[in-house]
Phi, psi and omega in degrees: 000133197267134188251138170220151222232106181297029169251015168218050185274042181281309185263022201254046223278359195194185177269351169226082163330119171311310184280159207275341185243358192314172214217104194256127179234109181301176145254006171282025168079022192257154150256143204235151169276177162232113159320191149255141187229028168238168160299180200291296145013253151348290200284353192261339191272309196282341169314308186312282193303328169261033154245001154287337180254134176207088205309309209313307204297324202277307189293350179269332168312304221270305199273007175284307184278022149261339155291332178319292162310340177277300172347321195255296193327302170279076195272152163304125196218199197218147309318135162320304212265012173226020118319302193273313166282021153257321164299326150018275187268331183299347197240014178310328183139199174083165227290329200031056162310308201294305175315311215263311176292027169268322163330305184304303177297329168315290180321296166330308172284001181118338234247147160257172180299324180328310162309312200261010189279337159304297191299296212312312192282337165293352191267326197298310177334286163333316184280303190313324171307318237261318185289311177317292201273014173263325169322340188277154180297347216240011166220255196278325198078045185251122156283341192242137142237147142089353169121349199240168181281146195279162165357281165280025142295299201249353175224012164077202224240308197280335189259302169018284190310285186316311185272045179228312202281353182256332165276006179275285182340302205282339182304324241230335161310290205308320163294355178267303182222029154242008189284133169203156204061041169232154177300149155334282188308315177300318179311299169290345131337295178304330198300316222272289176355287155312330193278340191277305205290011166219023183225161227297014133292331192225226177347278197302315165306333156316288177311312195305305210264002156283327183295303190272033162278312184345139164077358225277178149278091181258174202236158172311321185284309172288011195252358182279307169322293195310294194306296178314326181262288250275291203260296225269324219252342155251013182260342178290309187297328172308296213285324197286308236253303176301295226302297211295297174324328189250022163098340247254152193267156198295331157321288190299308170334290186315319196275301180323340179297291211286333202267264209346299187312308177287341194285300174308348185289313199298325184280008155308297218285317163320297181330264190315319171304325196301311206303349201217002157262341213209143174284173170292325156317291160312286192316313188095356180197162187263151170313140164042054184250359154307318227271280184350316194262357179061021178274151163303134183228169167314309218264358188254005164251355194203006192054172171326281214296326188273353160272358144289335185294319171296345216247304170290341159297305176302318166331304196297286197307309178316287197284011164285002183267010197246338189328301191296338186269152154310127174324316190278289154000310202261000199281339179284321200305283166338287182286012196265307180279348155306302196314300191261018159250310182284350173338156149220031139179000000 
């Protein structure tokens, strides 16, 4: 496993690296040169980008100003007490992966954040729903999240249900009807969109056909069914959804398709490495309740190593999709999937 210090993950991006001197730290502690595998060219643009880029800097940018916007979309209002557990949780923290790649991508096809910052805060709604109610007993049973006590914790079971089924809803308002300056038509495109990549076709179909796996003997192709819909299907909705918004040509939508599907696939894989490397601590949520639950995972069908190994394929197959985009443009994306293949929680 190639370990990188995520505040300079632009170039760490594969098992055949781009950049021409980057500095690689194994884990027996080795330092590996990376020959060069681009032209001369090639290589004076990315020296050029990775000192000009500076994903920590982009991302502390992006989710300040998306929380800003959950912030604002959601206020305290009557009733009070399904309000506060919706912000509760909607404003708990966390990376706003799902925001900042609607976001990224939109920027990419031309488009401003501005256009996409409605869809961005509905994908965040969505996840936080999606979190809220895996939290619950009557699915994983999580006390923690995000580092905090979960939901139905701290507001019982019954508003739980409820502030999760009102941030699905309202995701689907908000983009209806804070979305501006983009066409009638793209707007009901993103709508349809988000709802298949989160409805008994996408996200639920995911949940669904993991719940009843639980215990079972399963194969590598079904736990990639699961992954693709359960994880993979809103993060395809972020990136499509940024796409559609910033104007982007039905090519560019597809490619941008093809590189999520793998990205999501890979933060599964991450995911499940994490779950059986890394403490509750560490995670912000518990540890090894995969283990626990006896569900199939990457690593208990492929082992570690080789689930890294998988974790690197999938990176490398993400960014050949990105080729075609401009590069400086295409440069948060790129560090966007480093960011979720070496993440550690």
């Amino acid at each position: 496993m190639i370990l990188i210090n995520p505040t300079s993950l632009f170039y760490g991006a594969s098992l055949k690296p781009r950049s021409t001197s980057f500095i690689y730290q194994t884990r027996k502690s080795q330092s590996v040169s990376i020959s060069a595998l681009l032209t001369k060219e090639q290589q004076s643009k990315h020296t050029q980008l990775e000192s000009e880029f500076d994903f920590k800097s982009y991302m502390v940018q992006k989710a300040n100003t998306v929380n800003q916007a959950l912030d604002d979309a959601v206020p305290i209002r009557e009733p009070k007490k399904i309000h506060e557990s919706m912000r509760y949780s909607l404003l708990a923290g966390g990376k706003r992966v799902r925001p900042i790649l609607c976001l990224a991508s939109c920027e990419l096809v031309g488009g401003d954040q501005i256009s996409a910052m409605p869809a961005a805060c509905a994908v965040e709604m969505i996840h936080t729903m999606s979190l809220m109610h895996d939290d619950l007993p009557c699915m994983d049973n999580d006390d923690f999240r995000r580092g905090k006590p979960t939901n139905h914790i701290v507001y019982g079971e019954e508003i739980a249900v409820l502030a999760g089924d009102a941030l699905l809803s309202f995701a689907f308002e908000h983009v209806a009807t804070a979305t501006k300056d983009v066409s009638a038509e793209r707007i009901v495109r993103a709508i349809g969109e988000l709802a298949k990549c989160i409805g008994s076709e996408g996200l639920v179909a995911g949940q669904v056909v993991d719940i009843c796996s639980e215990g079972a003997d399963v194969g590598l192709e079904h736990l990639e069914f699961i992954h693709l819909h359960k994880t993979a299907a809103l993060l395809e909705g972020s990136v499509v959804l940024g796409a559609i918004m910033g104007g982007g040509s039905d090519v560019e939508v597809e490619r941008l398709r093809k590189f999520v599907r793998s990205i999501g696939l890979l933060f599964q894989v991450v995911d499940d490495i994490l779950d059986v490397t890394k403490s509750s601590e560490e995670l912000g949520k518990t540890a090894g309740k995969d283990l626990v639950a006896d569900k199939t995972t990457y690593p208990k069908l492929l082992g570690i190593e080789k689930s890294r190994e998988f974790a690197e394929k999938l990176n490398k197959e993400a960014q050949e999709q990105l080729k075609e985009f401009d590069i400086r443009k295409a440069a948060p994306l790129i560090a966007l999937a480093n960011y979720i293949a070496y993440r550690d929680n």
